[in-house]
N, C-alpha and C positions, 0 to 999 in steps of 0.2 A: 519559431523553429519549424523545419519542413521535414520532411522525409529525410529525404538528404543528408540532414544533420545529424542523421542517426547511425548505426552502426546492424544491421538489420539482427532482429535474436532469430534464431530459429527454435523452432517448437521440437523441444528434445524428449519431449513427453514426461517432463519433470512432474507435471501436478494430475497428470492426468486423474491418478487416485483420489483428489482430494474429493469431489463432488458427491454425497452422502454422508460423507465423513461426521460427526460430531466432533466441538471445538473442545480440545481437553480445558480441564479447570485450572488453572493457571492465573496468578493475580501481576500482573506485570504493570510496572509504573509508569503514569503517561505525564506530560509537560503541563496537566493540568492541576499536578498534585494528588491527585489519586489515584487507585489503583484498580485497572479493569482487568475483568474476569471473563472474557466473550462468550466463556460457555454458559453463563448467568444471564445474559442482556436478551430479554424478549424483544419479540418485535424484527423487525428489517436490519440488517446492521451489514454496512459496506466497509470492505480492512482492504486498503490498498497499501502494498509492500513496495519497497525500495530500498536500492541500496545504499545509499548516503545522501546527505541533503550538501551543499555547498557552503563554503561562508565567502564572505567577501577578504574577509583578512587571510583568508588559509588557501594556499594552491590545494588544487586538486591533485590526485596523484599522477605521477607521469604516466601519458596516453590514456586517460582515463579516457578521452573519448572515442579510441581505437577498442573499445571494450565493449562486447554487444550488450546493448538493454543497460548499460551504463548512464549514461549521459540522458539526461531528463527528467531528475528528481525533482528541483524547482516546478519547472513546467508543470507537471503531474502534478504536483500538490496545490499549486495556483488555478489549476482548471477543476480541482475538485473542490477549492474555495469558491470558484465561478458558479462552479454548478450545485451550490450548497442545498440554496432555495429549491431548485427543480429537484435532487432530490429527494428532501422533506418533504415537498409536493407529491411527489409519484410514492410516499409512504415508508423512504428509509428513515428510520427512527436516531440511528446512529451512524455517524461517518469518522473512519479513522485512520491516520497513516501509521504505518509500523516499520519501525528497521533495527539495526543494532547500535545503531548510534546513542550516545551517551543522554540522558534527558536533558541537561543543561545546553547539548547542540543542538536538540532538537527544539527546545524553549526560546533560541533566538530565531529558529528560522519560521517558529509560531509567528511572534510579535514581528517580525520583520515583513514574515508575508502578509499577515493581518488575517491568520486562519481563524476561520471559525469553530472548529474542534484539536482535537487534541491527537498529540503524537504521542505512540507509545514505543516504547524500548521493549526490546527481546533481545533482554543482557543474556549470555550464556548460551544463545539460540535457542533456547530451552521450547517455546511453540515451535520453532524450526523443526526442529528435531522431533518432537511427539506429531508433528502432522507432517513429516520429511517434507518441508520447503525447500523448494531449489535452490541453491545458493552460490556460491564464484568467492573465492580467497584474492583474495586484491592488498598490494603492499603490507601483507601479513595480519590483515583485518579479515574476518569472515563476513561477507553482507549477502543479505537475502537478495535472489533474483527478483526482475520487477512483476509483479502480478496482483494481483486481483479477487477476493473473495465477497460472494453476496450473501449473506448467511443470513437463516432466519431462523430465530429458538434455539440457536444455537449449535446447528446444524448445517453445513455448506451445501449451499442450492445450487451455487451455480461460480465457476472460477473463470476468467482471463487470465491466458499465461499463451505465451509473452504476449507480452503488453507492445508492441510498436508505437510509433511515437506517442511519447506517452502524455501529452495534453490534451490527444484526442480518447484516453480513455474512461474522462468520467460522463463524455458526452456518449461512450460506446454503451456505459451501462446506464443512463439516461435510457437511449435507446432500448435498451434488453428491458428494462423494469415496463416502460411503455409497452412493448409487444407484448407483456407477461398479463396487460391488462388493469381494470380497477383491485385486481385480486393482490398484485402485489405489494 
């Protein structure tokens, strides 16, 4: 996909607050059977949001791709599969996608893309909401806007929002970690 293929977001200053922020405690269940707590998780930890992943059998909703920051969940999740190793490299300890989709959607597009971490659900928008994620009502679904959080101890260091095309953003925070140094 190229630019082009995107629908551009503009930066509405939705997350601007998140950056300082501390991750509330919250146990939300992920595709791998457990249940993560982000405000528990030492160490580096990367939470890339989206709003619905695809399936092959299920249309997408009409004009979903007329929808800014829409279209490009696949992508995004496939280039943070890419860049798994370089992140654990540069010292993320945890890598995760998050959206509101049901865990058993989010468990085929696991094993389908051949992820290497785990997808977690925010049933009820309940992180949404205690860290005001940005987010868009679509065909009477609420899904988080796409972005980006780099947290470490539990605390947000550093956030992307909007995300533009979004396979180029686990190589943007490749990049950020690299410029942050051996410290990060």
């Amino acid at each position: 996909m190229s630019e082009a293929d995107f629908q551009r977001s503009v930066d509405d200053g939705g997350a601007d607050h998140l950056t300082g922020m501390a991750m509330p405690s919250l146990a939300l269940p992920a595709t791998n059977g457990q249940e993560v707590d982000f405000a528990t998780l030492s160490g580096l930890v990367v939470i890339y949001a989206y709003p619905r992943t695809g399936r092959p059998d299920v249309a997408a909703p009409a004009d979903w791709h007329m929808i800014p920051g829409a279209k490009g969940c696949t992508p995004q999740s496939c280039a943070f599969r890419d860049h798994h190793a370089e992140l654990r490299a540069l010292g993320v300890d945890h890598v995760f996608g998050l959206s509101t989709q049901t865990t058993d959607w989010q468990a085929e597009a696991v094993a389908r893309r051949h992820l290497p971490f785990a997808l977690v659900l925010d049933a009820g928008v309940r992180l949404a909401d205690a860290l005001n994620l940005p987010r868009m009502e679509v065909a009477g679904e609420t899904l988080l806007r796409r972005l980006t959080l780099i947290v470490r101890n539990g605390v947000i260091e550093r956030h992307f929002y909007p995300v533009f095309v979004p396979e180029a953003n686990a190589g943007e925070v490749c990049d950020w970690l690299r410029a942050q140094g051996s410290d990060a």
